[in-house]
C-alpha positions as CSV (number, residue, x, y, z in Angstrom):
1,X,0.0,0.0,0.0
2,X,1.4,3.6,-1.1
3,X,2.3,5.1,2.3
4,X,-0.2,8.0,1.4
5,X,-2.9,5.5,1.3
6,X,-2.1,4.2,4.3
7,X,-1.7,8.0,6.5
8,X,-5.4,8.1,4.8
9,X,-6.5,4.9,5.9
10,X,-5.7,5.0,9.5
11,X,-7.1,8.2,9.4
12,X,-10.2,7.7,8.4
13,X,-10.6,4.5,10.5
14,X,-9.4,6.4,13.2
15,X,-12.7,8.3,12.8
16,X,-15.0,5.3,13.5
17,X,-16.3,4.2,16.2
18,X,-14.2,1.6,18.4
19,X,-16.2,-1.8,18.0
20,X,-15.7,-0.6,14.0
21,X,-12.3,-0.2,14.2
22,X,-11.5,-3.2,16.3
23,X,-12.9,-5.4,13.9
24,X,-11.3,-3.9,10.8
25,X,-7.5,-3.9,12.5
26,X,-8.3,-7.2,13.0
27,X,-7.4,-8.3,9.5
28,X,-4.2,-6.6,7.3
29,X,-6.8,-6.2,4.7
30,X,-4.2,-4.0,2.8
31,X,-2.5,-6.7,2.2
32,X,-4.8,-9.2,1.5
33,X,-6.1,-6.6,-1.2
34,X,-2.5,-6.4,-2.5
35,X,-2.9,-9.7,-3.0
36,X,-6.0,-10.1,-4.7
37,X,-4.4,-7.2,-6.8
38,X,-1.5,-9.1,-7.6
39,X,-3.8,-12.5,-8.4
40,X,-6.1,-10.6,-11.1
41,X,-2.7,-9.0,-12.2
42,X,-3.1,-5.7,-11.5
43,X,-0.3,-2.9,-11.2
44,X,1.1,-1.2,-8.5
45,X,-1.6,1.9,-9.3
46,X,-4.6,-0.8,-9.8
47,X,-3.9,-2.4,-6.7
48,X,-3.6,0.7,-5.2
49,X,-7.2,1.4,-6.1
50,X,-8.0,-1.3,-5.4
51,X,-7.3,-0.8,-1.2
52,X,-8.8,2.8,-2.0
53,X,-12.3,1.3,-2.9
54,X,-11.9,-1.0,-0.3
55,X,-11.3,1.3,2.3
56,X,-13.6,3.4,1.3
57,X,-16.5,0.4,1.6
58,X,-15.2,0.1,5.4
59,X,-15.1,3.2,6.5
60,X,-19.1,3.3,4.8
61,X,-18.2,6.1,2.4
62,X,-19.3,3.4,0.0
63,X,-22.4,1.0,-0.2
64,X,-20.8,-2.4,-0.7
65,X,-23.5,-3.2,-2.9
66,X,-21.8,-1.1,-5.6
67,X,-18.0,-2.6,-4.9
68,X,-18.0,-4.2,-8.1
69,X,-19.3,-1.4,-9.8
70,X,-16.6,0.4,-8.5
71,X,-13.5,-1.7,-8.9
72,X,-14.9,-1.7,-12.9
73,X,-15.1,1.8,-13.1
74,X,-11.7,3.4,-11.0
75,X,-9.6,0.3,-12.2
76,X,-10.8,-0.1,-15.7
77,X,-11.3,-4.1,-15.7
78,X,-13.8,-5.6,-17.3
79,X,-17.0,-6.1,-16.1
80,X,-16.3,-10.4,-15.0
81,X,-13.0,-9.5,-13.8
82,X,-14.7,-7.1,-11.4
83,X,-17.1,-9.6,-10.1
84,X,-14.7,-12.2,-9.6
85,X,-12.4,-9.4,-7.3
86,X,-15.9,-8.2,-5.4
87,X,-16.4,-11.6,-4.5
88,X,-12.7,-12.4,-3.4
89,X,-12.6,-9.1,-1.5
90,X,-16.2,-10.4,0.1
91,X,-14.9,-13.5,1.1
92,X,-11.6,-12.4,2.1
93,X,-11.9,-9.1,3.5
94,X,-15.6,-7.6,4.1
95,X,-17.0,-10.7,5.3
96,X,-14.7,-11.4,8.0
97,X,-14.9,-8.2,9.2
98,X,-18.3,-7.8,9.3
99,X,-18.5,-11.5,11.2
100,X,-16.0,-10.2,14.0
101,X,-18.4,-6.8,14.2
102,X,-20.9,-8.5,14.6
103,X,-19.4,-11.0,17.6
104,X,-18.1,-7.8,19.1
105,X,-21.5,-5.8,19.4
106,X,-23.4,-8.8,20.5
107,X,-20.8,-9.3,23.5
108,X,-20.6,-6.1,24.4
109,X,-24.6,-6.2,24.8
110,X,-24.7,-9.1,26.9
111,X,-22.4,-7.1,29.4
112,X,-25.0,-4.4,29.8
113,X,-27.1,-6.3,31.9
114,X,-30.1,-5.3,30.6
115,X,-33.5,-7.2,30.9
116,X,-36.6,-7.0,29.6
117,X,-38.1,-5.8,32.8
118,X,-36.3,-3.0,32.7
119,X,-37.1,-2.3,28.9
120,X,-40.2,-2.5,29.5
121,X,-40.3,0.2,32.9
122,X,-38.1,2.5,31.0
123,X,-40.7,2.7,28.1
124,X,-43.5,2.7,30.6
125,X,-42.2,5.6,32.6
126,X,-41.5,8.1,29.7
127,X,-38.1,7.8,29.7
128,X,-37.2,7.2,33.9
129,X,-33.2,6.1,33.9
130,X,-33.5,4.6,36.9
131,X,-35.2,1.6,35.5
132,X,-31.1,0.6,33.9
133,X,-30.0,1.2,37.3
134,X,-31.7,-1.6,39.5
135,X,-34.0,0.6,41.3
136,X,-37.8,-0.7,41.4
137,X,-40.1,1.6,41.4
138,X,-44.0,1.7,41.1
139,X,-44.9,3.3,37.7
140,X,-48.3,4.0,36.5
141,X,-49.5,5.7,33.4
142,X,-45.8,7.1,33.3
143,X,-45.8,8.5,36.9
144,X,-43.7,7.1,39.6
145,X,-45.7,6.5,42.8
């Protein structure tokens, strides 16, 4: 990766928020790009592209829906040699990511210690806090008594 790209890149991943940027450091996905790059033979300047419109996907500057769209259009392959990157860079790089995301948020909600009960107080109390903080209280028609 062209050391530019990467000042950018931390940068901008930098900017996200921690569960997002724990998951993406948790892969070099520069250099498993570089290496898709270097697979579909690509040059230095296509492959550097390549971790652009990548990065630009994780950061969500860019729908991955239109990945392939956009590895056709800034690297100038054909429209089946774009495909076939997308889905390498899918399996390889977004998907992974996404998986450890996802394993991160739904841990970090378990350790919340929220229950229904309290859900269901806070929404019946108009928005009473001290239904997340263990204290029962008697609430009817959005009134503590």
């Amino acid at each position: 990766m062209i050391e530019k790209t990467k000042e950018v890149a931390l940068r901008e991943i930098n900017k996200l928020p921690q569960e997002s940027q724990d998951a993406i450091n948790t892969l070099d996905w520069g250099s498993i790009a570089e290496e898709i790059g270097k697979k579909y033979l690509l040059n230095e300047s296509e492959t550097n592209d390549l971790q652009v419109q990548t990065l630009l996907v994780l950061i969500g500057l860019t729908d991955a829906e239109y990945f392939a769209q956009s590895v056709e259009n800034e690297i100038g392959t054909s429209k089946d040699e774009a495909e076939k990157i997308s889905e390498e860079v899918f399996e390889k790089i977004f998907t992974p990511i996404n998986d450890v995301l996802v394993k991160n948020i739904k841990a970090s909600g378990k350790s919340k210690n929220a229950d229904h009960e309290q859900n269901i107080n806070f929404i019946l109390s108009g928005g009473d806090y001290s239904s997340f903080m263990g204290e029962k209280s008697d609430i009817v028609n959005g009134e503590q008594k």
